[in-house]
Each structure stands twice: as C-alpha cells, then as structure tokens.
C-alpha positions in Angstrom: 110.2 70.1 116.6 107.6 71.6 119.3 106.0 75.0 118.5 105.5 77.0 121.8 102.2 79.2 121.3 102.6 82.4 123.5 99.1 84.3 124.7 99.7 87.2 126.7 95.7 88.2 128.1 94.5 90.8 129.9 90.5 91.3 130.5 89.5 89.2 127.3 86.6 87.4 129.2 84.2 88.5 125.9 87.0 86.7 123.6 89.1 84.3 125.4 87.6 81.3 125.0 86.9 81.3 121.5 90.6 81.8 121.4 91.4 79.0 123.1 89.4 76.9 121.2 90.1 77.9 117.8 94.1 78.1 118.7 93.6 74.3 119.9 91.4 73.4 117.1 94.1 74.1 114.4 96.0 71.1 113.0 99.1 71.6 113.3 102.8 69.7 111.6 104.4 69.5 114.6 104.2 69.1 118.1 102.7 72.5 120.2 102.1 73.8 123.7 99.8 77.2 124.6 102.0 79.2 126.9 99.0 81.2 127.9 99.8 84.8 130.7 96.5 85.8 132.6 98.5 89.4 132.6 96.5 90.9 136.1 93.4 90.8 134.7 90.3 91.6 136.3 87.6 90.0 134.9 86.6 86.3 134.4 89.8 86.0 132.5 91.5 83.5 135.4 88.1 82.2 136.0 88.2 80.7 132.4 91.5 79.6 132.0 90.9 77.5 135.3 88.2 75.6 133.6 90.8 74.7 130.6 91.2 71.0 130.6 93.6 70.2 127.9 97.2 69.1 128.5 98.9 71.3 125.8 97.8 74.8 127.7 99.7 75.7 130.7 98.5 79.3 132.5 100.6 81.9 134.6 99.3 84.6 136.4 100.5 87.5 137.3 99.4 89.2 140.5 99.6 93.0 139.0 99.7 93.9 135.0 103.3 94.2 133.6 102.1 95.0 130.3 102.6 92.7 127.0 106.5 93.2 126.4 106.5 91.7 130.3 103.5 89.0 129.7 106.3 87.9 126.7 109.0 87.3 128.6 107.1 85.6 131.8 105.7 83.0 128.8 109.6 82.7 127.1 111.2 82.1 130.3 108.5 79.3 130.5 108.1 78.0 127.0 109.5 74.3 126.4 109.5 74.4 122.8 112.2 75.0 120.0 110.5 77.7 118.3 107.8 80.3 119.6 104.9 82.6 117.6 102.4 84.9 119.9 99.1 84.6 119.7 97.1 87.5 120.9 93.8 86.5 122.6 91.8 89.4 120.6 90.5 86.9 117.5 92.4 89.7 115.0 94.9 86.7 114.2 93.4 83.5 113.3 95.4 81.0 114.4 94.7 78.6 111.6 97.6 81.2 109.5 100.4 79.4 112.1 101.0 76.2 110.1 102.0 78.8 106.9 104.4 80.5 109.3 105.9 77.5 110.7 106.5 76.2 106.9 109.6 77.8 106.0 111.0 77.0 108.8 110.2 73.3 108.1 111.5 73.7 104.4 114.9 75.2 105.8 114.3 78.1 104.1 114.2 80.4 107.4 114.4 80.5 111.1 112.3 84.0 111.2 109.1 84.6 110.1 106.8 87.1 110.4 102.4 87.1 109.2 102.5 90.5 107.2 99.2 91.9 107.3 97.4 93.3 104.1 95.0 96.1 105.2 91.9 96.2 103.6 88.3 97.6 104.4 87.6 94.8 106.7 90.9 94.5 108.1 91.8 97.9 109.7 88.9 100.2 111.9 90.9 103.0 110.7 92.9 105.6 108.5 95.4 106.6 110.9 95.9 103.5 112.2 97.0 101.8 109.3 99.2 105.0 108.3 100.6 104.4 112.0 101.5 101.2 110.8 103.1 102.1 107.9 105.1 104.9 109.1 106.7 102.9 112.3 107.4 99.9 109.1 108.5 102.7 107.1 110.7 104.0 109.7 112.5 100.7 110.4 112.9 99.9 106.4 114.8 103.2 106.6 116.6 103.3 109.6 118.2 99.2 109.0 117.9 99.9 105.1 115.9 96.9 104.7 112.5 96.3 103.2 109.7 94.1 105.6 106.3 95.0 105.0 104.8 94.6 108.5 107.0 95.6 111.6 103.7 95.4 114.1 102.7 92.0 113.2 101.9 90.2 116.2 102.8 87.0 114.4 106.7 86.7 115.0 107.9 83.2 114.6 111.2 82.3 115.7 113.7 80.0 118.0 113.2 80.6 121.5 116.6 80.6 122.1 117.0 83.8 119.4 114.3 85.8 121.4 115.6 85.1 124.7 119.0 86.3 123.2 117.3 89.6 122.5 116.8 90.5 126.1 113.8 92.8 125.0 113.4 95.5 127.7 109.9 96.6 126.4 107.3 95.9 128.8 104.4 97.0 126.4 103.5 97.4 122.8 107.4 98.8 122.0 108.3 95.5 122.2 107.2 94.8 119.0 109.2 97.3 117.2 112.2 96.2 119.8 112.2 92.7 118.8 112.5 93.9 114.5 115.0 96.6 115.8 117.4 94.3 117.2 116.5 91.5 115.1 117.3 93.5 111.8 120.7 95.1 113.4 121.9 91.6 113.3 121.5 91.4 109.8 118.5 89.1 111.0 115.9 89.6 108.1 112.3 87.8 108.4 110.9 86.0 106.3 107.4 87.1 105.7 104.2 85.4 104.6 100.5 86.8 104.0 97.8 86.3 106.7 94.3 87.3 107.3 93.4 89.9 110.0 90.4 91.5 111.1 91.3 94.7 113.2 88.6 95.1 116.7 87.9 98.8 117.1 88.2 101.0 120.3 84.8 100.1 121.2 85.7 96.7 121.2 88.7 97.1 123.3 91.7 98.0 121.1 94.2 99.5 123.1 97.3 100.4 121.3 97.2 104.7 120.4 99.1 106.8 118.3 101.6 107.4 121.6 102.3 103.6 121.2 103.6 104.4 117.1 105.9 107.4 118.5 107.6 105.3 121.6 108.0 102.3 118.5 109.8 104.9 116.1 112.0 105.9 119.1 113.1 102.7 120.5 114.0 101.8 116.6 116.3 105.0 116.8 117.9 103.9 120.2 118.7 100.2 118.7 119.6 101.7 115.8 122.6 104.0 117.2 123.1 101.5 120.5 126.9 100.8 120.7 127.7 97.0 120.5 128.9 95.2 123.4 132.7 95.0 123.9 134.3 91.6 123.6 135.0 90.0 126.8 
C-alpha cells in the first residue's frame, strides 16, 4: 500500500518548511509520497519547495490561486498512491497523528477515516469558531441522520479512487463539507479517530470566516436534496 500525502500551500513561507520536515520525519507503516501544490503563492513559498531534495515530495505550481478545493484536485489527479490524507502546511495537524488514521484501514476495519478534533483551550483561538464547527457538524449529523463528530477535519483519509469518484466541485474551504456531504449520501460513514490540533489565530494567518460555515451548511443542503444520476 502507498499513502499519497496531499499539501495544498499558499503563502506559508513562515511555516512551510517545518512542515515539510516534520511530515517527512514521521515513521510511517507503509510506503508514502508528499503531493505538495504551491497554490499561486507569492512569497518564498516556490523558493522553498525548490530547495526540497528528497525523492518522496513532488511540487506543482499553479500560475494563479484556484483556492484549496482546486489545489485538491490538481494533487489527486497527480497522486500515485492507493490511499490519500491532506496535510495542511499550517502546523495545526501534526503529521505524526497519520499512522493512527492509516491503522484501520490496515486492520480492515475501514476504508474512511477521518482525525476528529477535540477542542480545548489550546486547541481553538476562539468561541465562535468552534460553535462554527459544531453547527456545520451538527448540520450534516442532521441533514444524513448520522452522527460524525468532526465534519471540517482536514484529516480525511481515504482511496483515491473514492475521492476522484466524488468529483468535488468546491474550489475552496466548501470542499470540506462537499466531500462528508457526498460521502455520507452514499451510506459512506467515516471512521473517526482522536488527534491533536493546535488552531493559528487570524493574526497568524487563519483564513477560513464565518461566510466559509454558511456556504458549508448550504452545499450540505444541495447534496442533500441533489437528484441521483439516471442509469445509463
């Protein structure tokens, strides 16, 4: 089995290659490869990744910024692997929680499996962003009657062949939501383990807003009520 590590970036000069290095350091069961996306950015980003010299990362640019749902796809369409888990370059994942994902899936106990996050003081910058959490989570749990505990998770390990089947359409944050909306309208249900995470704050770049939690809620609605395709 070879894990394909997917990191969409976008100006993480301050962060990226401490990312690097602790996503390489990790000792992992199976083979990997780091899929990384230099997503437009403007900064040393590209300047960096050029001076990676390890065999396992391979680095696409792309000439504008798509946004993450599109820095996804551009590193699917490339990965090599069987399975795939994104990896954002921010240091709020750390990257040494993988091998726990990847261990269901090498018990035969699931194919999906997601890193559910357990907010605490040092693990959220904020109120309202952990009740944005929640309520997108909530709203899923209740739209799919099913219970998962962490919809946002960037920590989404699955086959690559299951995510390209997806054909997610999100080119930013919804994709998250878009991903659990589809994957939990199949009757797809992950499998979910406990990792650590330390949330950055806005002053340390965080990007996603409260607009971000209201397009999620909606694009769960519009997979929710979507027609199936007809049989050819």
């Amino acid at each position: 089995m070879k894990l394909s590590i997917l990191m969409p970036v976008y100006n993480e000069e301050a962060r990226l290659a401490n990312a690097l290095k602790q996503a390489l350091a990790v000792d992992y069961p199976c083979e990997i490869e780091l899929v990384v996306v230099d997503d437009g950015s403007s900064d040393r980003t590209g300047e960096i990744l050029s001076a990676v010299d390890d065999t396992r990362v391979r680095v696409i640019t792309h000439a504008k910024n798509a946004g993450k749902g599109a820095a996804i796809k551009t590193a699917v369409d490339n990965a090599e692997g069987e399975f795939m888990v994104i990896l954002d370059a921010d240091l709020e994942y750390d990257p040494q929680d993988i091998p726990r994902l990847l261990q269901p899936v090498l018990d035969g106990h699931a194919e999906v499996v997601y890193g559910n996050r357990t907010f605490g003081s040092h693990s959220a910058y904020s109120f309202w962003y952990v009740m944005g959490n929640k309520g997108v989570t909530t709203a899923a749990n209740v739209l799919y009657n099913s219970y998962i505990g962490d919809l946002e998770t960037c920590f989404k390990l699955m086959p690559v062949s299951l995510y390209r089947s997806l054909a997610i359409k999100s080119r930013g944050f919804g994709m998250e939501a878009e991903v659990t909306g589809k994957l939990l309208r199949q009757r797809i249900r992950p499998y979910e383990v406990p990792i650590s995470y330390r949330a950055r704050g806005r002053e340390e770049g965080k990007k996603i807003t409260w607009k971000d939690g209201v397009e999620a809620i909606w694009i769960l609605a519009r997979e929710r009520v979507r027609k199936p395709k007809a049989a050819r």
